[in-house]
C-alpha positions, 0 to 999 in steps of 0.5 A: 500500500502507499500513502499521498500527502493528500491521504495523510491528514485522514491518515493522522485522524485515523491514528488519533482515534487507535489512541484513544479506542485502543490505547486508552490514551488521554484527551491531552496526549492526544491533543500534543500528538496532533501537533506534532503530527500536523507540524509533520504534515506541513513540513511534508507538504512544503518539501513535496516529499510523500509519506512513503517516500519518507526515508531515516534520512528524511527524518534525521533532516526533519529533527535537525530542521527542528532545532535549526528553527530554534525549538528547544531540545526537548520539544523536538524530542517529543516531536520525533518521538510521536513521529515514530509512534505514528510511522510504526502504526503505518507499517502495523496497519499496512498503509506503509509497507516499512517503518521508515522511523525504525532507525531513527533515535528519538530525538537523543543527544546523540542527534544533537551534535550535526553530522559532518563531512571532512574537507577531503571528502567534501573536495572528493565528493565535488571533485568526482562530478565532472562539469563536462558531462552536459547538462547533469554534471554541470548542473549536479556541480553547481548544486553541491557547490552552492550547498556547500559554498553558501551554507544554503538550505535545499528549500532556498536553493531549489526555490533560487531565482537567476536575480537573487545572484549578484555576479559582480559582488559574489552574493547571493540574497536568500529569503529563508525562514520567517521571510527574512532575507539575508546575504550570503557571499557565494565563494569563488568555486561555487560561482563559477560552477553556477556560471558554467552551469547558467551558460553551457547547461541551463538551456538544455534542460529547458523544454520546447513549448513549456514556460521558464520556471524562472528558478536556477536549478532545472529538473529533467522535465525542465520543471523546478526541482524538487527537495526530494530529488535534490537529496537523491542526487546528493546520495547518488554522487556521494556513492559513486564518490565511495563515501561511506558516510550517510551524505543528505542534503542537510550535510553540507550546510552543517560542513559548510558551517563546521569547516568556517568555524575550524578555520576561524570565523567569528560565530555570529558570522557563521549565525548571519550566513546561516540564516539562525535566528538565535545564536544558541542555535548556531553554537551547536558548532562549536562542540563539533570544533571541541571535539576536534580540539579534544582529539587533536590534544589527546593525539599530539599534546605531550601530556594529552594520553594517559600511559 
């Protein structure tokens, strides 16, 4: 069986009433379970991601984005813990044929820390896509330049418009979250991946008879791109790049931040590139950076290991 975005609001309903017939649970666990759920539903929504192709990745994104928007920990943690219950009812009842939340951990501290790529394999990763290959490698390039380059969420960079980039000044001007709008230096390698991109490939993905629809990044159909497709084509490059790591859009955005931060950048830099709100949010970092400078003590510092 599949469940449509369409289905799943009926689909919550459905679960909210096992609680209650057959869990017994009360009208206000039930009420706070609503909430999550619906929260849940629009962020599906927004991103064009159905139910069933809901994957641990998806969810992994889902918690991180959570956090990004500055919920505290522990909201987030009930958030994906009635994700959970709800996406293990699906698969009991058949409306999915496979718990997608199965791996995920509900929200622990081990999620809190944001995975990260090392440089070496983010340069392995960009440099294994070759520009030449018209139009996906073009195009496939300056997607993960540009992730990796300004630090962008996908929903910013899938929704980006030829005139938000300002080639003459390096920026690029990106609406994100709460419609502000915020400017974030493109990088040399980005800039000119996105140019051979605009230049030599754009075009070929436009469709004879079917309208521009003026974003930068263009489908196969020459339509917009999807966030979904986006992280299909980040896990398809990761692989053929042999990395081993679970490489999701989301990622990139956490190397970006990571990699600024090990080679000195002020942190409210970091927080006014990254779009945060608050700068707790961004300083979820600076304990990646820590345990780099743990590591490097415990390996190189005389008295850094006990013998």
């Amino acid at each position: 069986m599949s469940l449509s975005l369409q289905e799943l609001g009926s689909a919550i309903e459905q679960f909210l009433l096992y609680l209650a017939a057959e869990r017994g649970l009360s009208s206000h666990y039930r009420s706070s379970v609503r909430q999550s759920l619906t929260h849940l539903r629009h962020y599906l929504e927004q991103h064009s991601v159905s139910p069933d192709e809901v994957q641990d990745s998806t969810l992994v994104e889902y918690h991180h984005d959570l956090l990004a928007e500055g919920l505290a920990t522990s909201s987030a943690r009930i958030m994906m813990v009635h994700a959970r219950i709800f996406f293990r009812y699906l698969a009991m009842k058949h409306i999915l044929p496979a718990n997608p939340a199965a791996l995920v951990q509900g929200g622990r501290t081990s999620m809190q820390i944001p995975q990260t790529l090392s440089e070496e394999d983010v340069r392995r990763l960009l440099e294994s896509i070759d520009p030449q290959d018209l139009p996906f490698g073009a195009r496939d390039r300056a997607i993960l330049e540009m992730l990796y380059g300004s630090g962008l969420r996908v929903s910013e960079l899938v929704a980006l418009r030829p005139e938000q980039v300002d080639w003459d000044e390096g920026f690029v001007r990106v609406t994100g979250k709460g419609d502000k709008t915020r400017y974030v230096p493109l990088g040399g390698a980005a800039a000119q991946a996105v140019r051979f991109y605009r230049e030599h490939a754009r075009s070929m993905l436009l469709v004879e008879g079917k309208p521009d629809p003026r974003v930068v990044f263009l489908s196969r159909r020459g339509g917009k791109l999807t966030r979904e497709r986006i992280r299909q084509i980040i896990k398809t490059r990761a692989a053929a790049a042999g990395l081993d790591e679970n490489v999701f859009p989301h990622i990139l955005r956490h190397s970006f931040a990571t990699h600024l931060l090990e080679n000195g950048a002020d942190l409210r830099v970091i927080q006014d590139m990254l779009g945060h709100a608050d700068l707790s949010t961004t300083q979820v970092y600076t304990h990646v950076e820590q345990k780099r400078l743990v590591a490097l003590h415990k390996n190189f510092h005389p008295r850094g290991r006990m013998h």
